[in-house]
N, C-alpha and C positions, 0 to 999 in steps of 0.2 A: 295901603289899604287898611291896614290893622292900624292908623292913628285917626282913620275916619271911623271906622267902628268906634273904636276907645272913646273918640267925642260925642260920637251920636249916642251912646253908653252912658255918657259922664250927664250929658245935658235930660235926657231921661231919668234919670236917679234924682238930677234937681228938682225938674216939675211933678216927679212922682213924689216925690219929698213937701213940696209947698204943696200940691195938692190933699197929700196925704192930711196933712198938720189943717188945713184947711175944713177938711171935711171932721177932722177929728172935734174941732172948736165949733160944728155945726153940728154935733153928735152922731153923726152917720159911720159909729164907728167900725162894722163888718167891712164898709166900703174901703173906710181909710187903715185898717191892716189888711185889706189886699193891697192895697196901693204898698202898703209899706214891703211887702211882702215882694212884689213888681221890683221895687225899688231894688230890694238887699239882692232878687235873682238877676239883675242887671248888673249888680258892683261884681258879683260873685263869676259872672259870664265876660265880665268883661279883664278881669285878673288873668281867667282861663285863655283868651283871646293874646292878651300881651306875652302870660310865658309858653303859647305852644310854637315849636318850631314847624316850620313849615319843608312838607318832605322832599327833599332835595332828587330831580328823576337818574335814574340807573343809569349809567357809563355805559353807552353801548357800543362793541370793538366792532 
């Protein structure tokens, strides 16, 4: 489950990336630093995602 996140993460970061650079060369630039903005909360969530351990349930006797 955490390596389909991680892509569906990775491939978002791209199109918000070419998007971003897109709209920046079209001078739309508020738009294209949220985008960039989308983008870095995406790498940032997606770091968060690969190193949290997942909680192991209680031994019960």
């Amino acid at each position: 489950m955490k390596l389909l996140i991680f892509l569906v993460l990775i491939a978002m970061v791209v199109v918000n990336g070419m998007t971003s650079y897109t709209l920046f060369r079209h001078s739309f630039y508020d738009l294209s630093n949220l985008l960039y903005i989308a983008a870095f909360a995406s790498t940032v969530f997606g770091i968060f995602v690969l190193t949290s351990k997942s909680p192991k349930p209680a031994h019960i006797k």
